[in-house]
N, C-alpha and C positions, 0 to 999 in steps of 0.2 A: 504494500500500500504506500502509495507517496502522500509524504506530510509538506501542507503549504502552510505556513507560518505567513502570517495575513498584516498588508497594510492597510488602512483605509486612508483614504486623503481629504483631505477636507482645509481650504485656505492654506496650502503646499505646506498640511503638520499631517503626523500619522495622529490620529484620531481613532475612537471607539464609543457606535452610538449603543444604548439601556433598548432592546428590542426594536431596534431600529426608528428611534425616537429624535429627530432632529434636536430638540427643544432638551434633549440630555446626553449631551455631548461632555464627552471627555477628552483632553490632549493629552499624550502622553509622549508626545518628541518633536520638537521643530527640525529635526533633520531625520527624513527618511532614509535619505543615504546612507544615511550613519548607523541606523537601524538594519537596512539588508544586509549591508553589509559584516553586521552583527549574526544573520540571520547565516549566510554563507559562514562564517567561522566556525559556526556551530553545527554545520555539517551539512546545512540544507540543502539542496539543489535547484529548488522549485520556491517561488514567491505568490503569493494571489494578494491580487491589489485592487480597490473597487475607490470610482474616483466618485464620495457623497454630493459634491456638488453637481458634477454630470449628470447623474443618474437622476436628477428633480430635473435638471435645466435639458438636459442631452447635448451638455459642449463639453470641451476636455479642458477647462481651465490649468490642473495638474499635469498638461502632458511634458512639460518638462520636467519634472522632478521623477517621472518616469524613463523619461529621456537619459536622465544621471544616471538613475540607478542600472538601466542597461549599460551604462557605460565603466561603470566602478566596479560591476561584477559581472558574472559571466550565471548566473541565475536565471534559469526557465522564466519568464515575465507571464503572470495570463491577470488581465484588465477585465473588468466592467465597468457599467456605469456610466450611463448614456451615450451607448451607442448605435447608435440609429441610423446612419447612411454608411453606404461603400466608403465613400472619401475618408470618414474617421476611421474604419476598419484599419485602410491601407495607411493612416496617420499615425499609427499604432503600430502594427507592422513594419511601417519604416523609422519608427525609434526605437526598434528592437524587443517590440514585444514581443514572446511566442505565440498565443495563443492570446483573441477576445473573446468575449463572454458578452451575447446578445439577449437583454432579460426583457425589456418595456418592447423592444423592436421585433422580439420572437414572439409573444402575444400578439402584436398588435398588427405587423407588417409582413404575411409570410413570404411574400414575392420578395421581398431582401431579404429575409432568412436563406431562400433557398438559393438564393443565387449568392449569397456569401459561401456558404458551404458548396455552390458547384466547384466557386473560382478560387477556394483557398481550404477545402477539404479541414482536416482535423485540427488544422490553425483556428478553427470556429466553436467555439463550447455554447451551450446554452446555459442560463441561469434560471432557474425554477425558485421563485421566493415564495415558503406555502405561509399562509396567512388563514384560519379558521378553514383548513380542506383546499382554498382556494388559491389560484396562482397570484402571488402581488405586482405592481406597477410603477413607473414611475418613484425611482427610490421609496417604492414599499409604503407610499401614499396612498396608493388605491388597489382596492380587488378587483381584477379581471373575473369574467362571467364563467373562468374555466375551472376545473377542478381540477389536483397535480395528477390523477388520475390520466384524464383526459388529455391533458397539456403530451404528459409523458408518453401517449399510444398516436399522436399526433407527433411529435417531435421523431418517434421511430420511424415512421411513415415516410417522413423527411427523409431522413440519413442524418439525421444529426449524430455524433457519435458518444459526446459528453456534455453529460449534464453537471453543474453544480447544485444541488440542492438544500436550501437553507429552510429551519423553521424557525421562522421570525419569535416566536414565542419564546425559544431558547438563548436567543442571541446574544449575548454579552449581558445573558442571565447568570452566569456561573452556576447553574444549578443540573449540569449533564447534556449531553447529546441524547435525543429522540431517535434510542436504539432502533425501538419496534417497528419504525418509519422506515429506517434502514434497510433494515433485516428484512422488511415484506419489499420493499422496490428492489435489492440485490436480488433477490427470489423472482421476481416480476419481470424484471426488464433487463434485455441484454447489453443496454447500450452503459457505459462506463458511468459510475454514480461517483461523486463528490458530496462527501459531506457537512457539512456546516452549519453551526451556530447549537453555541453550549461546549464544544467539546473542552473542557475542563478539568481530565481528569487522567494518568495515563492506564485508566482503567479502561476508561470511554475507547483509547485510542486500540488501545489491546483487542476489545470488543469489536469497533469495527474492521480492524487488520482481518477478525477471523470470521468477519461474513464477508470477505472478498471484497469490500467494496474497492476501489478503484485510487480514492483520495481520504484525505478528511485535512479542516481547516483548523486551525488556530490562532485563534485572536485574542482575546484580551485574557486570556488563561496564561499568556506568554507574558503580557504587559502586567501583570499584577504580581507576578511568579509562582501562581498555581502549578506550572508544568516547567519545568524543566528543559528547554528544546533538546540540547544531547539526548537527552535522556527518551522521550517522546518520540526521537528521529530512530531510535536503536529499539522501541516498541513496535513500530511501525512497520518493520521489517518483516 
C-alpha cells in the first residue's frame, strides 16, 4: 500500500481544515517546501496535495509553491482542487505534477473527464468526497445528486483507474479511518481505492494495508504527531 502524507494549501501555508470546514482552519507551516521535503527524509515517495482555495474558486492560486516543491524533491506530486478545464490539467502536468485529481469536474463535467483520461491515461485520479452517502462538490460545499455508490459504477464505466476517496465526517476528526467503507469498496470495485480522512492511527494504517486497498492518506495525524511517518511508511508495506 502506498502512504501519501498530505499537504493542503491554503494562502501558499500547509493548512488542515475540522471536516472540511473552511471557517476552522488550522496553519501549521508557512513553508511547504520545507514540509515535503521533510516528508521525503522520512522515507516517503509519494505526496497528495489539495489546493483549498481552488477547489471553492476552480483557479490554482498555489500552483507555485507546487511548482517548488517539484522542484526541491523528486516526490510523486498528485493535486486537487479545482480543476476543471484541460488547460489547468496540463498547468499541472507541466510543473511537475504526476498525477491530478478531478473531484467538482468528475460530477459535474463528464465530457472533460473523459477526455482527460483519453489524453493522459493514469496521470488522471478521481476524487470521491462522501458527505451523508452522497458525492460532495465544490470544496465539499455542496452534495451532488449522486451517491459514492453510483459515482463509483459510473466512474468504472469511464476507465477511470483511481479513485481517492474521502469521508468528510472523519477528516481531521482524529477519531479513525471508516474501515467498513473501505473494506466493502476494496471488495466492490476493481479500480484502485485511496483512502482518506481520519487515518490517525498506525493501527488504521495496518488495517487498510491488509484489505489491499491501493493508498491511504495522512494528514493532520502527521501534523499533531499522532503517527509517526517512518514508522507509518514501514506499516504500510
Amino acid at each position: 500500500m502506498i502512504l501519501f502524507p498530505a499537504i493542503d494549501l491554503y494562502d501558499k501555508k500547509a493548512v488542515r481544515l475540522y471536516k472540511g470546514d473552511y471557517d476552522n482552519m488550522t496553519v501549521y507551516g508557512d513553508n511547504p517546501p520545507d514540509i515535503a521535503k521533510d516528508f521525503e527524509k522520512s522515507g516517503a515517495g509519494h505526496i497528495h496535495m489539495v489546493d483549498l482555495e481552488g477547489a471553492k474558486e476552480g483557479t490554482t492560486p498555489n500552483i507555485s509553491v507546487v511548482e517548488k516543491i517539484a522542484s526541491v524533491t523528486s516526490l510523486f506530486i498528485e493535486i486537487g482542487g479545482g480543476i476543471r478545464s484541460m488547460e489547468t490539467v496540463e498547468r499541472y502536468l507541466s510543473a511537475g505534477v504526476s498525477r491530478v485529481i478531478l473531484g467538482t469536474a468528475a460530477v459535474n463535467d463528464e465530457k472533460f473527464l473523459v477526455s482527460a483520461i483519453e489524453k493522459h491515461g493514469d496521470k488522471i485520479a478521481v476524487g470521491a468526497d462522501v458527505k451523508d452517502g452522497f458525492v460532495a462538490i465544490k470544496g465539499w460545499t455542496e452534495k451532488s445528486a449522486l451517491t459514492l455508490n453510483a459515482f463509483l459504477e459510473k466512474m468504472t464505466k469511464i476507465g477511470a483507474t483511481n479513485v481517492i476517496c474521502t469521508d468528510i465526517s472523519r477528516d481531521g476528526a482524529m477519531k479513525g479511518t471508516n474501515l467498513a467503507l473501505y473494506k466493502e469498496l476494496s471488495e466492490t470495485y476493481s479500480i484502485d481505492i485511496t483512502a482518506s480522512g481520519g487515518v490517525s492511527t498506525l493501527s488504521d494504517v495496518v488495517a487498510l494495508r491488509r484489505m489491499n486497498v491501493y493508498g491511504a492518506i495522512i494528514g493532520k495525524a502527521y501534523y499533531t504527531g499522532a503517527i509517526n511517518l517512518k514508522e507509518a511508511l514501514e506499516a504500510a508495506k
